[in-house]
N, C-alpha and C positions, 0 to 999 in steps of 0.2 A: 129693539134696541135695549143696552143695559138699563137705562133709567131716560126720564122723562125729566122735562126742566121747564118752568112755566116760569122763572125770576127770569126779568130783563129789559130793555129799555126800551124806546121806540126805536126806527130802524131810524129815523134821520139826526139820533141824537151821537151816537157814534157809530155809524155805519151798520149795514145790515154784513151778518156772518153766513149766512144758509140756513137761520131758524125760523120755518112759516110759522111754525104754532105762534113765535114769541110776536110777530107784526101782526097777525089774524086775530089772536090773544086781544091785544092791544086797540083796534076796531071794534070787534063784539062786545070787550068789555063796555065801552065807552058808547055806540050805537044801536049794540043788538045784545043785550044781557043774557037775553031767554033763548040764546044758541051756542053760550059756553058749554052744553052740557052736553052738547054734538059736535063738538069743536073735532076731536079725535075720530068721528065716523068720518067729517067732510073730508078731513086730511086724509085718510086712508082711504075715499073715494076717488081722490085726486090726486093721486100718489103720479108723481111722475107729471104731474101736469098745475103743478104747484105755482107759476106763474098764473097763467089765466086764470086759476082759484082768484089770487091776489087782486089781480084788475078786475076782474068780477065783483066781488067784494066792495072795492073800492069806487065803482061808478053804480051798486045798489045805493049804497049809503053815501054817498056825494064826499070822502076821502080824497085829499090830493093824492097822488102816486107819488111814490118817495125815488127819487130816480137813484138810491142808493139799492134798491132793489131792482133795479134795470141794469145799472150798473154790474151788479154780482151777478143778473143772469147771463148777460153779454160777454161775463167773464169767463165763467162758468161752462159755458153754453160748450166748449172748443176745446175745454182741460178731458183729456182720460185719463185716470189713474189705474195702474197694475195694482193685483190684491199686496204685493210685496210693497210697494213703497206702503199701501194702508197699517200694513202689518208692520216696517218700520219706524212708522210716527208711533203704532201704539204701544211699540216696545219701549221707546223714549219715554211717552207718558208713564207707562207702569215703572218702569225704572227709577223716576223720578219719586212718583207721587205714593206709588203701590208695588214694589218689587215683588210678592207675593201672591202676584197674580200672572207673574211672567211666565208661570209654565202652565195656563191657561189660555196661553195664546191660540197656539194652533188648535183646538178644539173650538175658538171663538171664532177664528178664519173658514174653518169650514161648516159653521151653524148657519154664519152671516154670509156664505158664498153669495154672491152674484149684489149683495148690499153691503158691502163694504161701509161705503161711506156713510151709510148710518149707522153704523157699529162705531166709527170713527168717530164720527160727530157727538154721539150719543157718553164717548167716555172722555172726548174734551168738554164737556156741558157738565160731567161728575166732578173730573177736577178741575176745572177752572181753567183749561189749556187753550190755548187758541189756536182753532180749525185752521191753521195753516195752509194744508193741502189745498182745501175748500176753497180758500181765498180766489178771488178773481189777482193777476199778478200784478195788475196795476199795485192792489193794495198791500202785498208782499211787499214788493218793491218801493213802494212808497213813490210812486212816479203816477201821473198822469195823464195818459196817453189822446194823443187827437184824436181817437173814434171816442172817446167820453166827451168830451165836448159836442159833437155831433151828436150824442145821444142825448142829451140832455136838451139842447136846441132844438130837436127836433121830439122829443116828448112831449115840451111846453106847446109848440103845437098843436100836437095830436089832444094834449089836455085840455086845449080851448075847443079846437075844432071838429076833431072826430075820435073821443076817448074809446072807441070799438079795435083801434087802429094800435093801442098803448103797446098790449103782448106784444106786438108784430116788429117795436122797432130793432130788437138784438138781433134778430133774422135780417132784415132789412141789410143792418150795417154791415152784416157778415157777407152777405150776398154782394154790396157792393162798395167791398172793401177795396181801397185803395180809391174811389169813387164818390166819399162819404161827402165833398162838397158839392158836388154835382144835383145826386139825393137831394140835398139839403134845399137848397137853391130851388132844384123842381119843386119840391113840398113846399118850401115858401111862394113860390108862383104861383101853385093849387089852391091854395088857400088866403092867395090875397096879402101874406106877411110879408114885410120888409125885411131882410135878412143881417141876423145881428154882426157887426164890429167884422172881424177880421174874415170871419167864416164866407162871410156874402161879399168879400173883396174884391177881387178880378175875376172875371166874367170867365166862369170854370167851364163856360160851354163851348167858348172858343179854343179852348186850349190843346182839347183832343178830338177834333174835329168831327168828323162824320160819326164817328163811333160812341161819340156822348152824344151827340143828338140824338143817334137811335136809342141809345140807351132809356135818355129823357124820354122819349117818346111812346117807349114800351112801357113804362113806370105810369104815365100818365093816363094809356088806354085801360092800363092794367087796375089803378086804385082809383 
């Protein structure tokens, strides 16, 4: 990537953007000092697999999970971007911030083939832009959606219960999308919780008969 950015906040202070080093950064400082100086080997070990680095991390060192980084993976998780829309936002940025780099574009698209997005990232982090593309759409949009709440409900869980299970929940919801109180309600009965406020309301298991039962039923043999 063009440049490296190690300035920034924690992830639950205004939302996490796609930056591991800056929430990893922010643990090791503060837990593990004497691993700042491998911080960029682990990351390049775990390239592509940057979530479980995260939960890792954070049930060595007893860290809560910031479900604002569950959030952006579940967002994330489902977005593909074409190299041309990368190549449009970064024409906007240069345009803006550095017009004088605009006819180094296409020499940058085909250096950074197949990593886009951290070319991307790497020149919103230079100037100051914000990873739009990146974003989970919840947070574009400024909306809310009901699999977030489900995720977070069902993190606080897995954080008491079985913190091995954390990675797993953006799969999970994706998997049993359209299904997410169902889920919810099973994992609350696995684990003995009461099921919070609206989420645990009408008895999701009557509703779609045979086929949420099995559902439940594979979930429970399964985890």
């Amino acid at each position: 990537p063009e440049v490296k950015q190690e300035q920034g906040d924690p992830a639950g202070k205004s939302g996490f953007d796609g930056d591991w080093r800056r929430v990893l950064k922010a643990i090791y400082e503060d837990k593990a000092p004497g691993k700042m100086d491998k911080l960029d080997q682990i990351l390049e070990k775990y390239k592509g697999k940057e979530l479980r680095l995260y939960q890792d991390v954070c049930n060595k060192y007893n860290v809560p999970v910031d479900t604002a980084v569950l959030a952006y993976a579940a967002g994330v998780a489902e977005v593909k971007l074409e190299p041309q829309e990368y190549e449009r936002a970064i024409r906007e940025i240069y345009e803006k911030h550095n017009p004088e780099k605009l006819g180094k574009i296409p020499d940058l698209m085909t250096k950074y083939k197949g990593i886009e997005d951290e070319l991307y990232k790497s020149i919103c982090l230079r100037y100051g832009a914000e990873p739009e593309l990146l974003k989970p759409k919840a947070q574009v949009k400024q909306e809310r959606p009901a699999a977030l709440d489900y995720l977070e409900l069902i993190s606080k869980i897995y954080e008491v219960h079985n913190k091995e299970r954390l990675a797993s929940v953006p799969a999970l919801l994706k998997k049993y999308a359209g299904k997410e109180n169902v889920l919810y309600q099973t994992i609350c009965e696995k684990y003995g919780v009461t099921p919070a406020g609206a989420a645990g309301g009408s008895s999701a298991l009557g509703e779609d008969g045979a086929e949420v039962r099995l559902m439940r039923e594979v979930y429970l043999a399964k985890n």
